[in-house]
Every structure is written in structure tokens, then in C-alpha cells.
C-alpha positions as CSV (number, residue, x, y, z in Angstrom):
1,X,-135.5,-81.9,-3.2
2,X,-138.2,-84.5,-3.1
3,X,-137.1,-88.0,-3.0
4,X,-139.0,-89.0,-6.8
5,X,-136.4,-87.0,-8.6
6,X,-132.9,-88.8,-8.1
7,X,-129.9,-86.0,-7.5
8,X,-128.1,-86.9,-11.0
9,X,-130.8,-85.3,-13.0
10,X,-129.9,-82.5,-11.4
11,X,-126.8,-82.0,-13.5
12,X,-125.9,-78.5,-15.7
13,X,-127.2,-80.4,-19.3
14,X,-130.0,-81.3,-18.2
15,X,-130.7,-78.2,-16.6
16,X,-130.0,-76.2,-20.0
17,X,-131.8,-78.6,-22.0
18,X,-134.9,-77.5,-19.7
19,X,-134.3,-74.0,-20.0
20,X,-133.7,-74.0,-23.7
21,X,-137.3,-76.3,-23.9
22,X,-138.5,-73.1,-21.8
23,X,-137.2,-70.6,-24.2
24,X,-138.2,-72.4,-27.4
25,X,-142.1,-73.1,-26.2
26,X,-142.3,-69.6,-24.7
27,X,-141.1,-68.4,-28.3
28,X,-144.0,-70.6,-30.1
29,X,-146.7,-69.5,-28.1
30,X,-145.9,-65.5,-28.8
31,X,-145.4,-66.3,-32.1
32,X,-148.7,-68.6,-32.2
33,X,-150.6,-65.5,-30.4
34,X,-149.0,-63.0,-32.8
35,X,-150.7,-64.7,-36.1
36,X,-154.1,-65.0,-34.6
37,X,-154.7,-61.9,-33.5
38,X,-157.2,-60.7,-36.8
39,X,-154.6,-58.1,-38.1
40,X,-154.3,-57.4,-41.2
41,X,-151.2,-59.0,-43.7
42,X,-150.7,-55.5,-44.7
43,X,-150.3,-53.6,-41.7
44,X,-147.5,-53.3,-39.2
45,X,-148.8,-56.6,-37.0
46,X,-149.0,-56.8,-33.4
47,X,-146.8,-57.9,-30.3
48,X,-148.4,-60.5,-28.4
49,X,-148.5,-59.9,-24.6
50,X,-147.4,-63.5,-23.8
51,X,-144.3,-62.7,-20.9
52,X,-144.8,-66.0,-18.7
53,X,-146.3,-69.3,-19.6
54,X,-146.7,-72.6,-17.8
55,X,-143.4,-75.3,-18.1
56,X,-143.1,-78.0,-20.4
57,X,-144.5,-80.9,-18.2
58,X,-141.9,-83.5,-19.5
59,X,-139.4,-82.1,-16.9
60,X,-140.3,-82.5,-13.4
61,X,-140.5,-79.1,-11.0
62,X,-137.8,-79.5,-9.0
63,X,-136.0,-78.8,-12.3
64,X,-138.0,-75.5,-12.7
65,X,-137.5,-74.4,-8.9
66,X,-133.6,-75.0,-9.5
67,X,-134.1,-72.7,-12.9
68,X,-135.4,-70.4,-9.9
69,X,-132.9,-70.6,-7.5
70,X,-130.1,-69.7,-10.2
71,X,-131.7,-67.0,-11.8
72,X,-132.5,-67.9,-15.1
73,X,-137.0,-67.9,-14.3
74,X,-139.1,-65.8,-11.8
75,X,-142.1,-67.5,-10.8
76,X,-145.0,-65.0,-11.2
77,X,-147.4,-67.4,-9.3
78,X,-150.4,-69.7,-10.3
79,X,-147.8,-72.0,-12.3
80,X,-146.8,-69.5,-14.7
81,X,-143.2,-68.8,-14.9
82,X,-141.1,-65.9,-17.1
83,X,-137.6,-65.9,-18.3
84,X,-135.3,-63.0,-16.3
85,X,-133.4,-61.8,-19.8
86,X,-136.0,-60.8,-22.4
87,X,-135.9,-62.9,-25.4
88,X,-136.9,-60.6,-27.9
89,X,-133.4,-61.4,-30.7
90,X,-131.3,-57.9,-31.0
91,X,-131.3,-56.1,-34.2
92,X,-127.7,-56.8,-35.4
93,X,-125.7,-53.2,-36.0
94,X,-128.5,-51.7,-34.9
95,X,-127.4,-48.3,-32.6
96,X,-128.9,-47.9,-29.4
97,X,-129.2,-44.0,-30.2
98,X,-131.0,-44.6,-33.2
99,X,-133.6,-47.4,-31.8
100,X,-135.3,-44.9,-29.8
């Protein structure tokens, strides 16, 4: 840990608060990607390839390399980082057998 970061930000809240900043950006900029991408209204729309973007600079990077460390990002180099649990929301009562 570098020394410009004192240890008490270091705490589980703010830690989740980062994470859920993650989440919630990485959410805009699929869904920003998904209506731009010249479909048509009519048709079945896209899925926009977005799986790893670049943190929220408000929080400094030790906080991301912690989010590293316990699991919750994977660091897929150049700055980019991706959650580990997709975020794509689950259909509720859907059945797995029938989803295929």
C-alpha cells in the first residue's frame, strides 16, 4: 500500500461503495454501446461486447488492486478491469432447461 492512501479507507464500505460504482458504470457503458449500434427499433437489438472497462477515477488504485486481491475484479491488463460474476440480471422463474 502506498503511503498517499491512509489504511482507514481501506475499510469494507468503502470498498463496496467502489465496487458497486464499478458495477453501475460498467452497466451504463453496455447499455450506452447497446443504443448506438444503428439497429433497427423493430428488430431483436444487439448485445454490446463491453466485458471490462477502465475504473471510475474518483477512487484511488489501491482500492481497485484490493477489489483484486479478494476476488470481486480480474485485471485484464492496459487498465481495463472485469467483474468475476457476470452481471447480466437473471430472468426470474425462468428454468434453466428451458433457457437453452
Amino acid at each position: 500500500m502506498s503511503n498517499d492512501v491512509p489504511e482507514d479507507y481501506m475499510t469494507p464500505d468503502y470498498l463496496k461503495k467502489a465496487f458497486k460504482t464499478f458495477r453501475k458504470r460498467l452497466r451504463l457503458m453496455r447499455l450506452d454501446a447497446e443504443s448506438t449500434l444503428g439497429s433497427s427499433a423493430l428488430s431483436g437489438g444487439r448485445k454490446s461486447g463491453i466485458v471490462a472497462i477502465r475504473p471510475p477515477n474518483n477512487f484511488p488504485q489501491e482500492v481497485w488492486d484490493k477489489l483484486v486481491e479478494m476476488g470481486k475484479l480480474r485485471n485484464e491488463g492496459m487498465g481495463l478491469y472485469e467483474p468475476v460474476e457476470d452481471l447480466t440480471p437473471k430472468k426470474k422463474g425462468s428454468n434453466e432447461i428451458y433457457d437453452k
